[in-house]
C-alpha positions as CSV (number, residue, x, y, z in Angstrom):
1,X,-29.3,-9.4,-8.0
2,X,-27.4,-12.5,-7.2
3,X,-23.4,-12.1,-6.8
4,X,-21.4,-14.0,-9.9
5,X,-18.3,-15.2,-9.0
6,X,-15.9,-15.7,-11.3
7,X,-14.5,-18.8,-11.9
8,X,-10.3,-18.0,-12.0
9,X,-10.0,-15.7,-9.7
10,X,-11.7,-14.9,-6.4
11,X,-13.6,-11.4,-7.4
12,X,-17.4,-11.2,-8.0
13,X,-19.9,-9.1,-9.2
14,X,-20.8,-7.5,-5.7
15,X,-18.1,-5.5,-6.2
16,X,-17.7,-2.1,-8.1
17,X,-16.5,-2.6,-12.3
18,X,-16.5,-6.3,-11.8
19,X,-18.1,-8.0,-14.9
20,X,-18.1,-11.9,-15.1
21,X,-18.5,-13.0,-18.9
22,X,-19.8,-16.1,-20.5
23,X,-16.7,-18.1,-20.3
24,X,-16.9,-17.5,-16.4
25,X,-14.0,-15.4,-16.3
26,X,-13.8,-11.5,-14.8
27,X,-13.0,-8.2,-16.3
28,X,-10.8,-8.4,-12.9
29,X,-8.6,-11.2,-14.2
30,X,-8.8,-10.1,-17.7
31,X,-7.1,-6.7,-16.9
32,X,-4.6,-8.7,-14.8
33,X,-3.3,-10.5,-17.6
34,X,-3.2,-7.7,-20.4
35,X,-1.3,-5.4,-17.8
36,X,1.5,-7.5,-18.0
37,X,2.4,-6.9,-21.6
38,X,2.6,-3.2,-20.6
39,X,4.2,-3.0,-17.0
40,X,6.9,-5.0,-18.0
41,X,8.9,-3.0,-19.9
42,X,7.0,0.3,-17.3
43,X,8.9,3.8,-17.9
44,X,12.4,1.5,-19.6
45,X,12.9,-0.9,-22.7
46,X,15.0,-2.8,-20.4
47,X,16.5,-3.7,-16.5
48,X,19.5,-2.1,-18.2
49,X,18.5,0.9,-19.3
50,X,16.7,1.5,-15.9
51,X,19.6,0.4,-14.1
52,X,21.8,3.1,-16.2
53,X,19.8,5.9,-15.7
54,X,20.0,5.2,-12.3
55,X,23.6,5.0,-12.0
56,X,23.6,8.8,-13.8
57,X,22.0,10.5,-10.3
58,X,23.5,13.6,-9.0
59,X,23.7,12.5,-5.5
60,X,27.3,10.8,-4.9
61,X,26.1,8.5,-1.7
62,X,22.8,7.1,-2.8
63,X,21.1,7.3,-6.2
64,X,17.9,5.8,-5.0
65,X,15.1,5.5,-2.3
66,X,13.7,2.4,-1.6
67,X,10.9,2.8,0.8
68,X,10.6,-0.5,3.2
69,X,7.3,-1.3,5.4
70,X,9.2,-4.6,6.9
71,X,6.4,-6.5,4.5
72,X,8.1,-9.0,1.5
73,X,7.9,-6.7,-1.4
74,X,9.5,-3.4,0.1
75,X,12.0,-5.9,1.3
76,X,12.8,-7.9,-1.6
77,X,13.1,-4.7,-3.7
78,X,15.9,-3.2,-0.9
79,X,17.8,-6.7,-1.7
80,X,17.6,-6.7,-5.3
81,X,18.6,-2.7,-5.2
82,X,21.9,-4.4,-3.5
83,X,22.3,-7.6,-5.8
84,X,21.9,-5.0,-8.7
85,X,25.0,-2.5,-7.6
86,X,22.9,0.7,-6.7
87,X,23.4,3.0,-3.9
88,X,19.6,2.9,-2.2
89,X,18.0,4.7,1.1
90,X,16.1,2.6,3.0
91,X,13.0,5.0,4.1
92,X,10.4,4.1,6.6
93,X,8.0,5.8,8.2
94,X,6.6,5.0,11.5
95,X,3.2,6.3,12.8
96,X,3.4,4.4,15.9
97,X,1.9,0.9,14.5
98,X,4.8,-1.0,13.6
99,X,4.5,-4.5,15.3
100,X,8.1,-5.7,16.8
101,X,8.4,-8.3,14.1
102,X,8.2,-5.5,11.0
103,X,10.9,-3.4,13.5
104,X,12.8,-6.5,13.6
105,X,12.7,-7.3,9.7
106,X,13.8,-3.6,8.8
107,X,16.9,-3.6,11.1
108,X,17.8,-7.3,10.4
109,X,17.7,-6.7,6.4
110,X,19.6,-2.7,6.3
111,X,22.0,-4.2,8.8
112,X,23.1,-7.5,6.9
113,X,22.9,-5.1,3.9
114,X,25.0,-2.4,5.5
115,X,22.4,0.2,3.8
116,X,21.1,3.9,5.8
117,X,17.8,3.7,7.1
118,X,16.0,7.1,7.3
119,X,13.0,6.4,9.5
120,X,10.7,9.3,9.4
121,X,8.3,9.1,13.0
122,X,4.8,11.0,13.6
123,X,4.4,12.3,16.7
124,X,1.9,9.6,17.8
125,X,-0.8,12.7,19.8
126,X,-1.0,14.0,16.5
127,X,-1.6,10.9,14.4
128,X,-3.3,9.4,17.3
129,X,-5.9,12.5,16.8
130,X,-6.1,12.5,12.8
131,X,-7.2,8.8,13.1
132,X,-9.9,10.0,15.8
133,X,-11.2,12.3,12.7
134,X,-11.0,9.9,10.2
135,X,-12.9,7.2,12.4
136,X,-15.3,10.3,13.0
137,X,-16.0,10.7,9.3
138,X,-17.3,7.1,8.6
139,X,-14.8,6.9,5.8
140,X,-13.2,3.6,4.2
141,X,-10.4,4.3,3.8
142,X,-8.6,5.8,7.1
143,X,-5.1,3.9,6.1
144,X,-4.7,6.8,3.6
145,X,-3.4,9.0,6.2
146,X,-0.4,6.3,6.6
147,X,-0.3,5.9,2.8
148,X,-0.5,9.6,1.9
149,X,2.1,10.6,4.3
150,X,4.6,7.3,3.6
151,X,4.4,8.8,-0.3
152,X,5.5,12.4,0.8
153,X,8.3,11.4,3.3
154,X,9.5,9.3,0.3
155,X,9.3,12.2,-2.7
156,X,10.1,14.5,0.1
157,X,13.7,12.9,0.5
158,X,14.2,12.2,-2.9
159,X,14.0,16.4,-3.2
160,X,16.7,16.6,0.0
161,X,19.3,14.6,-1.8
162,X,18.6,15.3,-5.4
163,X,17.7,11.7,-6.3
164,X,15.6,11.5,-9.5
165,X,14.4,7.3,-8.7
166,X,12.0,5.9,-6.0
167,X,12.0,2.1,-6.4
168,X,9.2,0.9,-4.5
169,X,7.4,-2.6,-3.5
170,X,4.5,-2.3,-5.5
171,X,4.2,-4.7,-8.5
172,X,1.7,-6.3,-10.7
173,X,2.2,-9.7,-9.8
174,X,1.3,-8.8,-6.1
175,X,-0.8,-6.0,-6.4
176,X,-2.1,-6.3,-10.5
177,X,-6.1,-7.2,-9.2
178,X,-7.2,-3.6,-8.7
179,X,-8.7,-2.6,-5.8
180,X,-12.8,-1.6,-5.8
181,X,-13.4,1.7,-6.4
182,X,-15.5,1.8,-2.9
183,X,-12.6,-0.2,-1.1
184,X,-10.4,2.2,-0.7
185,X,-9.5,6.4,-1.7
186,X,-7.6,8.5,-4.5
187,X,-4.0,7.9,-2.6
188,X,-2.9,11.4,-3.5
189,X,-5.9,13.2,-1.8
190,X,-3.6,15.6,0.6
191,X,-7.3,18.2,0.6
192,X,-8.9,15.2,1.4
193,X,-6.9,14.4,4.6
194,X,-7.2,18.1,5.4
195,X,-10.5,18.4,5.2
196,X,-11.8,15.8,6.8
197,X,-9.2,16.8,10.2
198,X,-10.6,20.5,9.7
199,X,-14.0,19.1,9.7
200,X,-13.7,17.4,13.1
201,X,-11.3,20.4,14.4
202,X,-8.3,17.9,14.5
203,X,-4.8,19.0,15.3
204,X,-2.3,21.0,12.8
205,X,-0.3,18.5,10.5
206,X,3.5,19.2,12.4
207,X,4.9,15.7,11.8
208,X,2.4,14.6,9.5
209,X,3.7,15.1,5.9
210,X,1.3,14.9,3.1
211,X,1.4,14.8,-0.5
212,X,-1.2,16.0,-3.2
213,X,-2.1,16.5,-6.9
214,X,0.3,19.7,-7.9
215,X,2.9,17.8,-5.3
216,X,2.9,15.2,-7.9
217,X,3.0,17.2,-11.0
218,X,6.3,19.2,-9.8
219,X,7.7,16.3,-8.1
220,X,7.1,13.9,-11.4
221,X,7.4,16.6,-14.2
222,X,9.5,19.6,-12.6
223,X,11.9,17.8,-10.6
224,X,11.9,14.6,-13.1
225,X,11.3,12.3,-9.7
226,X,9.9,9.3,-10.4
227,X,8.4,6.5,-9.0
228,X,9.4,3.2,-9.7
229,X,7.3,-0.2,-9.5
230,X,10.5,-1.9,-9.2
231,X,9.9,-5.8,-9.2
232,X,7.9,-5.5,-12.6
233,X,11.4,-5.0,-14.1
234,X,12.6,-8.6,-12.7
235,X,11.5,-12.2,-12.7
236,X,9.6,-11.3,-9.1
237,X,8.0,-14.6,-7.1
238,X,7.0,-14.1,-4.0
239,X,7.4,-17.4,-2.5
240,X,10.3,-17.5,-3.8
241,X,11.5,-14.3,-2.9
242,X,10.2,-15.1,0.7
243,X,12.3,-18.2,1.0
244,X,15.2,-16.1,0.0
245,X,14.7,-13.5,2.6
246,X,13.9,-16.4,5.4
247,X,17.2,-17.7,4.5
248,X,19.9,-15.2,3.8
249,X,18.3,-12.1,6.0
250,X,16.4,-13.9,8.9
251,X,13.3,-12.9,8.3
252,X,10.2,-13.2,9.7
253,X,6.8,-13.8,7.5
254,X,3.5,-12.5,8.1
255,X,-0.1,-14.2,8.1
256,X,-1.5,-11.9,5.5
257,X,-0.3,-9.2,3.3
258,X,0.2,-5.7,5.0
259,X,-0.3,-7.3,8.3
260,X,3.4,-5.8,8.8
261,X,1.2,-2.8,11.0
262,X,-1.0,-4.1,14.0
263,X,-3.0,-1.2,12.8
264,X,-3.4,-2.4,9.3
265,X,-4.0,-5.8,10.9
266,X,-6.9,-4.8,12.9
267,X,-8.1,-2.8,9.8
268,X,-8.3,-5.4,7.5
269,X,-8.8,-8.1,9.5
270,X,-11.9,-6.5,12.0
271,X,-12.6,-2.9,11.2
272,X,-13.2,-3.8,7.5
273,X,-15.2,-6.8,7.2
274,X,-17.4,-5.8,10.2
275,X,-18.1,-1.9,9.2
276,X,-18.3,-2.2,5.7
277,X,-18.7,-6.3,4.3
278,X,-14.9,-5.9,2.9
279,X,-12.4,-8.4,3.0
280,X,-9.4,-6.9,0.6
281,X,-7.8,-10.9,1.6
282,X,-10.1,-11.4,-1.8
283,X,-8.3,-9.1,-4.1
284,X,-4.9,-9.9,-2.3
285,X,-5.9,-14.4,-2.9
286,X,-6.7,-13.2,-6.0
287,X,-3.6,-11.8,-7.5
288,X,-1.6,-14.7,-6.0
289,X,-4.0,-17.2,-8.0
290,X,-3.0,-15.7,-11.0
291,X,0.6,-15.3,-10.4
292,X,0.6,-18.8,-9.7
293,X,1.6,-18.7,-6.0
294,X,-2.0,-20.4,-4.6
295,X,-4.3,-22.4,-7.0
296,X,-8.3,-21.2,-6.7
297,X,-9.2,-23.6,-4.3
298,X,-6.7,-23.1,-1.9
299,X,-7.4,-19.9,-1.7
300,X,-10.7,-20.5,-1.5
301,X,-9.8,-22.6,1.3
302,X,-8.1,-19.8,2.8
303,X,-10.5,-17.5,2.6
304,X,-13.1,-19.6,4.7
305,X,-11.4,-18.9,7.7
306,X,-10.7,-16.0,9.6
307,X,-8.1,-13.4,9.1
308,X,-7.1,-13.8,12.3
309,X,-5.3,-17.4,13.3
310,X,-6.9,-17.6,16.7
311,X,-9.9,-15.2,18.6
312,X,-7.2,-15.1,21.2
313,X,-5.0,-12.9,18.8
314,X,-8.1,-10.7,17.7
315,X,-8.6,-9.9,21.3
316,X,-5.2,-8.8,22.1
317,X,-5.2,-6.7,18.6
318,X,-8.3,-5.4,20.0
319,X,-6.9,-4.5,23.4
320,X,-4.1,-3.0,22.4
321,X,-6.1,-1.0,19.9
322,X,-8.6,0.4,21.9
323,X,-5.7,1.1,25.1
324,X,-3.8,2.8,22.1
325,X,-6.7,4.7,20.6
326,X,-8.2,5.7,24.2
327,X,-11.4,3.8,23.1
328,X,-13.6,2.1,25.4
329,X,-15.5,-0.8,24.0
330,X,-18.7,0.9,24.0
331,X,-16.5,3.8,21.5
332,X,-15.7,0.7,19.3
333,X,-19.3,-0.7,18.7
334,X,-20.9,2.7,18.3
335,X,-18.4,3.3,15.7
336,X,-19.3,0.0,13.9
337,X,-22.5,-0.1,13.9
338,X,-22.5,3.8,12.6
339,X,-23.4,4.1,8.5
340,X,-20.7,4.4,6.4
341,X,-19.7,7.9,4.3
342,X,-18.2,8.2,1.6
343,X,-14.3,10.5,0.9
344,X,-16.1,13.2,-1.3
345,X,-19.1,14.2,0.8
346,X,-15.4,16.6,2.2
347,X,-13.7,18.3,-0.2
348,X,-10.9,16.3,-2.4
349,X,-8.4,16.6,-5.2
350,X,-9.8,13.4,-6.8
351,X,-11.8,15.1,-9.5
352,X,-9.1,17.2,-10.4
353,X,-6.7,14.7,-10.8
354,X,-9.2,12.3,-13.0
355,X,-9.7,15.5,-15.3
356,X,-5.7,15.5,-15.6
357,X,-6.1,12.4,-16.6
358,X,-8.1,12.4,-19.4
359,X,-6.4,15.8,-20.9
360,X,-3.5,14.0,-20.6
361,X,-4.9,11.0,-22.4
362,X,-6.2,13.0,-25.3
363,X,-3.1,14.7,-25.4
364,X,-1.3,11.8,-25.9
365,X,-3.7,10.1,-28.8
């Protein structure tokens, strides 16, 4: 069946839940636009309120976590924390992918800020070798190893120092187009991660924190911990919030979103389109079309050309990945051309937590 592509946005029907109606608009776009009347006001009435409740944490020397990636979200949210009076700790986690330019954004911003930078590092054998399991498996999604274990080192802290707010990057304008369900994996799939590294007889999880469903439901509704999407409480721009981080906290921009991590860089930019016909730069145009920040035909125009700027860049991504990785070439192209499978042919917590879900919806009508 032919691919419809809608006609405000950038998403089509090729891709999972995507419906393109007679008006030539998505169920994509659609959902993008009535989310806003609910994440605005999110878990408060108000900025206020949020701000207040805040304010009442136990801890004396920080009453909040703000995790920062060296990408414009994380770090617009670490300078708003500031602007707003609170008492944040920056968090990072490095799993030995950082490029120098998300290194250098992190220590320029918690330096002109004067905030405490926890960084927490994975011993880069071990990670090294739970990526070699993942690319093993066939699996989409091998970023949720970073994204599993970023979550855990954050709720992990916030238990340490009794802090009851995480305020993080992620925001509906940004990030409101939601991913395809075959894009990507259930985030808080810690059986997941561990059964895919058993599988392949990876190495034991020393540095590697991870987080899954029952970590959630003490963290959230034991420990009342809870996870802010922090810039849906403010009038958030990102070009605008770019030029203010360019100006006041020498900051460095990157090509694409999350391209922060040579790692995620590669990812997105090689790994994904080539292994498995996915170029998330669609969802990511997308939500900045209808934000306002690109009009449909520039990003359409942007999305014509390669993720990466020049092939001599890919190449040097590639290099460095494969000297990283231990890969030979030969290692890379087997591993492309190999069929894809999919997160819950191992064994996962994500029909657990969708069956949560819907008790807790019923529940709730």
């Amino acid at each position: 069946m032919k691919k419809e592509n809608c006609k405000r946005c950038l998403m089509n029907t090729g891709m999972s839940d995507v419906k393109v109606f007679n008006d030539g608009t998505c169920s994509s776009c659609r959902q993008y636009f009535s989310e806003i009347k609910r994440v605005k006001p999110a878990y408060y009435d108000s900025l206020e309120s949020l701000l207040a409740s805040i304010r009442k944490n136990k801890s004396k020397k920080y009453d909040c976590i703000v995790g920062v990636s060296g990408g414009v979200d994380s770090s617009y949210t670490l300078v708003k924390a500031i602007e707003l009076g609170l008492k944040p700790l920056a968090v990072h986690m490095d799993n030995g992918w950082n490029s120098e330019l998300a290194n250098s954004n992190i220590k320029n911003l918690c330096n002109k800020l004067d905030v405490d930078l926890y960084t927490h590092v994975i011993d880069w054998d071990e990670y090294r070798e739970l990526m070699n399991c993942f690319f093993k498996a066939d699996v989409v999604d091998v970023e949720l190893l970073y994204d599993n274990a970023m979550i855990a080192v954050n709720y992990n802290l916030a238990r340490k120092f009794k802090i009851n707010h995480i305020l993080a990057g992620t925001n509906h304008s940004t990030e409101g187009i939601p991913m395809p369900s075959e894009w990507n994996w259930f985030k808080f799939d810690k059986r997941n991660i561990k059964s895919i590294v058993k599988f392949y007889n990876g190495p034991k999880l020393k540095t590697m924190p991870t987080f899954g469903v029952i970590n959630y439901i003490l963290d959230t509704y034991l420990r009342k911990i809870k996870w802010i999407d922090f810039l849906d409480h403010i009038d958030y721009k990102k070009s605008i919030a770019l030029e203010e981080l360019v100006k006041n906290y020498n900051y460095k921009p990157y090509e694409y979103k999350h391209y922060e991590s040579v790692f995620t860089r590669f990812y997105q930019g090689y790994i994904l389109p080539n292994k498995f016909g996915i170029d998330k730069r669609i969802v990511h145009l997308s939500a900045e079309v209808l934000n306002g920040d690109l009009t449909r035909d520039e990003a359409v125009q942007i999305l014509s050309k390669s993720p990466y700027s020049s092939e001599e860049n890919l190449n040097l991504d590639k290099k460095y990945f494969l000297k990283k990785m231990k890969w030979k070439e030969s290692d890379l192209t087997n591993y492309l051309s190999r069929k894809k499978r999919n997160h819950d042919e191992f064994k996962s917590e994500k029909k657990l937590w969708n069956n949560l879900v819907r008790i807790y919806s019923y529940r709730k009508k």
